[in-house]
Each structure stands twice: as C-alpha cells, then as structure tokens.
C-alpha positions as CSV (number, residue, x, y, z in Angstrom):
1,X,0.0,0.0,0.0
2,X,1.8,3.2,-1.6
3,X,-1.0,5.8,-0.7
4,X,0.2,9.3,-1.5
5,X,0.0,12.9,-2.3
6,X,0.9,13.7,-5.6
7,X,1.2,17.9,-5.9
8,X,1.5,19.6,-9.2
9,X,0.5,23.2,-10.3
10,X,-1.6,23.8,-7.1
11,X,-3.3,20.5,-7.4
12,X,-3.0,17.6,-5.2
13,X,-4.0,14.4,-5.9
14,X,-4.4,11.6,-3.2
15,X,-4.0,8.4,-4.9
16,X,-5.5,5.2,-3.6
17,X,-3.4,2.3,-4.2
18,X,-4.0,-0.8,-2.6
19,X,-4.1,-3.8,-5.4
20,X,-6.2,-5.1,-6.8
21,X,-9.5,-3.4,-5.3
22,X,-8.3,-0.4,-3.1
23,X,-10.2,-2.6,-0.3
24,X,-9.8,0.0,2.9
25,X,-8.8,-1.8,5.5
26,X,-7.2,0.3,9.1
27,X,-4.1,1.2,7.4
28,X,-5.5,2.6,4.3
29,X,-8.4,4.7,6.7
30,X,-5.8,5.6,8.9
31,X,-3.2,6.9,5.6
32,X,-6.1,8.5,4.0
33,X,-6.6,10.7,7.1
34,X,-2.8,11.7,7.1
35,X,-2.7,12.7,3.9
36,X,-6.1,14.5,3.9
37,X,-4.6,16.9,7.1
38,X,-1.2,16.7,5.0
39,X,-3.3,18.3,2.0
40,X,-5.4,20.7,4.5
41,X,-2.0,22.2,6.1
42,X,0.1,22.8,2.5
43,X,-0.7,26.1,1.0
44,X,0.5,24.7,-1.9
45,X,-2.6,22.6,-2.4
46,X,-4.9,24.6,-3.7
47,X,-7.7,22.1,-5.0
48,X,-7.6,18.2,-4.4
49,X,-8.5,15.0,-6.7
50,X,-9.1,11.8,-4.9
51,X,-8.7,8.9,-7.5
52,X,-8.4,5.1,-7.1
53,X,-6.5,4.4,-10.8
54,X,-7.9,3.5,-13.7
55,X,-9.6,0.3,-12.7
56,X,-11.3,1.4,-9.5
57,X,-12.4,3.9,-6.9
58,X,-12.4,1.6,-4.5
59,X,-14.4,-1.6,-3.7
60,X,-14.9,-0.9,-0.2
61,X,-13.5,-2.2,3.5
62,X,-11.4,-5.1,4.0
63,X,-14.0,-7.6,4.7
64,X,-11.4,-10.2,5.8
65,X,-10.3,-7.6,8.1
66,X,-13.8,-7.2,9.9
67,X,-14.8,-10.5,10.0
68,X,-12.1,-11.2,13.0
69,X,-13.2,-8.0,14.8
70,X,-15.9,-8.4,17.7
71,X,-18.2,-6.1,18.8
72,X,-15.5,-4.3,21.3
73,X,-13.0,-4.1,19.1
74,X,-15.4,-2.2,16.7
75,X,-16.6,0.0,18.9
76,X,-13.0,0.9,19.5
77,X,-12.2,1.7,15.5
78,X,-15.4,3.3,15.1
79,X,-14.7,6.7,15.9
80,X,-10.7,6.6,13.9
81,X,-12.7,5.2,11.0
82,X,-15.5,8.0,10.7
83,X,-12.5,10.6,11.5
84,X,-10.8,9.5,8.5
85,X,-13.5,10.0,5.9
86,X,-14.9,13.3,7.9
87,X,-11.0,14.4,7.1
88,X,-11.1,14.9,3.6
89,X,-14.2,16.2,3.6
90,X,-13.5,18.6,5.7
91,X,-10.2,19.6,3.8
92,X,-11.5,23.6,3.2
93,X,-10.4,23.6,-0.8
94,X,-12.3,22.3,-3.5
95,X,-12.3,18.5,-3.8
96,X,-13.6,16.6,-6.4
97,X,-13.3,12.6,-6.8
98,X,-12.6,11.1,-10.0
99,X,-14.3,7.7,-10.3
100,X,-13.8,5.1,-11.7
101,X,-14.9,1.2,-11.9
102,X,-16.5,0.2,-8.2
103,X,-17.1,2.4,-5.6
104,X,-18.9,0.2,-3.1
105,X,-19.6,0.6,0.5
106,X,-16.4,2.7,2.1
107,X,-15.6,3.2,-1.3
108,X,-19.2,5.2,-2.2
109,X,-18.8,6.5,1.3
110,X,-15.3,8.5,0.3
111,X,-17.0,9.4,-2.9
112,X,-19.5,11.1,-0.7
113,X,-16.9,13.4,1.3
114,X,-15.9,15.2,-2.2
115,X,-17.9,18.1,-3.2
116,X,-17.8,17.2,-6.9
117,X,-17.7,13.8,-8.1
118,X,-16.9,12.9,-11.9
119,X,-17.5,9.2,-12.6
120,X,-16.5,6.7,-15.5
121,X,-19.4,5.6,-18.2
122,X,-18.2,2.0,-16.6
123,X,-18.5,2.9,-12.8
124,X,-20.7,1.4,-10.4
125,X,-21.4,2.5,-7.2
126,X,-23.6,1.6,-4.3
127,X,-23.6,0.7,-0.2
128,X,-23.5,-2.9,-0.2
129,X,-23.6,-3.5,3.5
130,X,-26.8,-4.6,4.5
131,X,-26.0,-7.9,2.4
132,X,-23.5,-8.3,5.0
133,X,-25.7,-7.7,7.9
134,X,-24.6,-4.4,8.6
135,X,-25.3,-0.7,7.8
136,X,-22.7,2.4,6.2
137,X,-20.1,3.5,9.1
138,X,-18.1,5.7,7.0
139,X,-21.0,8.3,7.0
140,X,-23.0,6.7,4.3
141,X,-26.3,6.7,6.0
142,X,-25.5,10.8,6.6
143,X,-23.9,12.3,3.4
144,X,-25.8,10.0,1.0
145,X,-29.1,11.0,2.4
146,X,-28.1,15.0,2.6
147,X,-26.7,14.4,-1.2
148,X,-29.8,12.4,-3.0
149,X,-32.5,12.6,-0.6
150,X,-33.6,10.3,2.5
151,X,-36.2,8.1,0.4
152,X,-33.5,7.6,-2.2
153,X,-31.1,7.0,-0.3
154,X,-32.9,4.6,1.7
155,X,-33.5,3.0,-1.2
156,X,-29.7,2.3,-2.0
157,X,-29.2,1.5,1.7
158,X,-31.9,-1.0,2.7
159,X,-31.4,-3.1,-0.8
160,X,-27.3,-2.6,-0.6
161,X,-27.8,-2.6,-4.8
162,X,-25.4,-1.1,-7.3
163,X,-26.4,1.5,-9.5
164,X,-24.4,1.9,-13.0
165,X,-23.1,5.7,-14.3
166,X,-26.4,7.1,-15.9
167,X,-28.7,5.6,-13.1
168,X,-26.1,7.4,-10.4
169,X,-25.9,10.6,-12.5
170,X,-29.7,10.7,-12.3
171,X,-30.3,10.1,-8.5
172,X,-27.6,12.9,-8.5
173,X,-25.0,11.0,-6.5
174,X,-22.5,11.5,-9.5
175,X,-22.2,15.1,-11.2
176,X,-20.8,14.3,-14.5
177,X,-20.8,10.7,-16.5
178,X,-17.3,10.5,-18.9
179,X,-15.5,8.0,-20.6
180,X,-13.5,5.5,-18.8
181,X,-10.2,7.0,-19.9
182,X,-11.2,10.9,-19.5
183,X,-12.1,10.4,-15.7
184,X,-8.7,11.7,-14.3
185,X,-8.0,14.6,-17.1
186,X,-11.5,16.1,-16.5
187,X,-11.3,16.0,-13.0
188,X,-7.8,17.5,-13.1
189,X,-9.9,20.4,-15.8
190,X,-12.4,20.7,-13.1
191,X,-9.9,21.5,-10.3
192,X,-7.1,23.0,-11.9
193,X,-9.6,25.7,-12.8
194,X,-10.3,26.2,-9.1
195,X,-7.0,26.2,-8.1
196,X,-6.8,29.5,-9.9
197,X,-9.7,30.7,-8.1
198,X,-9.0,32.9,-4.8
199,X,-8.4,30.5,-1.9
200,X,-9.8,32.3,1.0
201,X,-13.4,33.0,-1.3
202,X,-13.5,29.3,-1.8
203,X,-12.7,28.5,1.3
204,X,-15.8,30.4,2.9
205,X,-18.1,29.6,0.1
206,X,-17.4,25.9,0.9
207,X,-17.7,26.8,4.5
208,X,-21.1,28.3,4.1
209,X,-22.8,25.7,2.4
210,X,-21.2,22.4,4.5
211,X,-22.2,24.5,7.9
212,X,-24.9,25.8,6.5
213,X,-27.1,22.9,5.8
214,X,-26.5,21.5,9.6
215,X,-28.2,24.4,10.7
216,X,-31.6,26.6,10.7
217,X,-31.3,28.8,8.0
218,X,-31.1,31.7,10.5
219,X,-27.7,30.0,11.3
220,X,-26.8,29.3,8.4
221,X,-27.2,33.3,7.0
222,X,-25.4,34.2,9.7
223,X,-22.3,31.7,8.8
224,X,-22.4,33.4,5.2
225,X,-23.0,37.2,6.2
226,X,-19.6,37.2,8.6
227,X,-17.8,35.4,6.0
228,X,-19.0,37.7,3.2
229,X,-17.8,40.9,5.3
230,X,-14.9,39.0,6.2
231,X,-13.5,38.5,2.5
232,X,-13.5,42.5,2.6
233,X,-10.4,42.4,4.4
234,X,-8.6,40.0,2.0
235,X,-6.3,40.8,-1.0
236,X,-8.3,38.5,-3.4
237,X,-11.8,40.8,-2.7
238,X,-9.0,43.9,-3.8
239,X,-8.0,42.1,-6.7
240,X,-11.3,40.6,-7.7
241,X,-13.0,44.0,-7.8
242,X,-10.1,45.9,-9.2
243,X,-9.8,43.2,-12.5
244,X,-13.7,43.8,-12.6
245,X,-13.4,47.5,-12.9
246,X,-10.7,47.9,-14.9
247,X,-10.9,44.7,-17.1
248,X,-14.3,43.6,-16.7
249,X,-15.4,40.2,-15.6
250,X,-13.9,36.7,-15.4
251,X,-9.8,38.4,-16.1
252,X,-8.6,38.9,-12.6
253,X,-5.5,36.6,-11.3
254,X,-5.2,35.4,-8.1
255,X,-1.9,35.0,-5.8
C-alpha cells in the first residue's frame, strides 16, 4: 500500500493504491486521514483529486479484516474510521473525486466526502452493507441521504444494490458521466480551474454551504453574512474587484 500525495500546479492528488481493489482496511483509513490533514496544512494545495486508478475507486472495506473483529473491538475503530473519511471532507479547498470502476460501501462512502464527483461511463457505485448484515459506518447513511435525498437514499441503503453511471448521475449521487479513460483529465480540468480561483473565497463559500445545511437557516445566514464581510479584508476581494473595474469580468489573477 503506496497511498500518497501527488502535488503539481496547485493540485494535489491523493492516490489510492492498494491492489487489486483499493479494499480500505485500518491502514489505508488511517493513511487517507494523514494525507487529507497533509493536503489541508500545504498552502501549496490549492484544489484536491481523490482517484483510485484507472480500474477502481475503491471496492470498499477489507471484509477479511472485519470479520475477525468483535463487537468491542469495533466499537474501539469506530470513531478513527468516521475521522478518517470526515477528514477529507472537511479539507476547506475544492475536492472533487474522480471515479472510476466500483465504488462500493467505504468506497461510495469516500466518494460522498468530495464536493464534486466525476465518474467513468463504466463505474458502479452503491452501499452494499446490509447484504453483509450491517449498515454504512463511513458516514453513508448521513452524506448519501443529505446528497440524494432520504427516500433515495434509503432505497440504496436497505437493498445494498449497485447503481451503474447514468442511473447514479440521475439520482444525483454523481455530477458528471465520462468515458473510462477521460475520468482523471476532467477531474484534473475541473480543479485546476479552481485552483486559480481565490483560496480564501473558496474557502468560505465551501464553509457556508457544509455548515450551512447542519443548521436553521437563521444560522446558516449568519455563517455566510460574517464570511462575506470577512472576505473584505482580504487581497483576493482587492483584486477581484479591481480586475472587474478595470478589465471587466472573469480576467482577474489570483496570488
């Protein structure tokens, strides 16, 4: 397992590399949460890809793995394997995941903490784990339900079935369906562009919406109203408004 952070032109990608099915088992929950921090801290990161290859997302947890663990020792890895997914998505730059072949149970699950997800004409997704008895741990039964809907995602939940590209582009769990082979180029277009973008702006505006929608909306306008007087005081509002003035819209350069 060869997990890594691959950085190039303000993009980072966190690769997924565990042969031949990216299965997650502790190690691989426990690297992805490193490297999600590791992206977080850099300030050379600017927008993040998570990618599995070009075979696979990822198929899910190491079943072999959990089989041996009892109901104490689960109860102990619980917590360490929810903080691993909650990690990336709470890495405050743009993250998209680039998807391709399975993305089953843990595997959906990490699809789900992206804020974009771009998905092969090949992929399937889905959370298998009721056929095993059990239910989503990874935060499937929470961001799946906020993402598609409850009924839908109940749907998906309680029958653990997989859904193909076009069926997952239409429930909305996917964003864009693309050939196999164009899955990592257009997610690299998609946050290259971003990675252009002023980092504080998308910062907040990523802020605004993940807060907002665990609160009222009373809470939720405040959490956008102090971050939109907030950006004021930055030197990408200067050079936002400036380029606007001066060049009209779309032209300005970020630092």
């Amino acid at each position: 397992m060869t997990m890594s952070l691959e950085v190039s032109e303000g993009v980072g990608t966190i690769r997924l590399d565990r042969p031949p099915m990216n299965a997650l088992d502790i190690a691989t929950q426990d690297r992805l949460r490193e490297l999600a921090v590791e992206a977080t801290d850099r300030a050379d990161v600017r927008a993040v890809i998570i990618y599995g290859g070009e075979k696979v997302f990822a198929a899910g947890a190491d079943i072999k793995e959990m089989q041996a663990m009892d109901h104490a020792a689960m109860i102990a890895r619980s917590r360490a394997l929810q903080d691993s997914f909650t990690a990336v998505a709470r890495i405050p730059k743009p993250v998209v995941a680039a998807v391709t072949g399975y993305a089953l149970g843990g595997g959906c699950e990490l699809a789900l903490c992206a804020d974009y997800r771009i998905a092969a004409d090949n992929a399937k997704l889905g959370q298998p784990e009721i056929l095993l008895g059990l239910i989503p741990g990874a935060g499937g039964t929470q961001r799946l339900s906020r993402l598609i809907g409850p009924s839908r995602a109940k749907d998906l939940i309680f029958t653990g079935r997989m859904v193909k590209a076009d069926e997952a582009l239409t429930l909305g769990l996917v964003d864009r369906v693309v050939p196999a082979a164009e899955v990592y180029e257009q997610a690299r277009a998609w946050a290259a562009r971003l990675a252009q973008g002023p980092a504080i702006a998308l910062r907040a505006a990523k802020e605004c919406v993940d807060a907002g929608l665990e609160a009222d909306i009373d809470t939720g306008l405040a959490i956008e109203r102090n971050w939109f007087a907030g950006l004021f005081a930055t030197e990408d509002r200067e050079t936002g408004m400036r380029s606007f003035v001066e060049e009209g819209p779309g032209k300005a350069k970020f630092a």
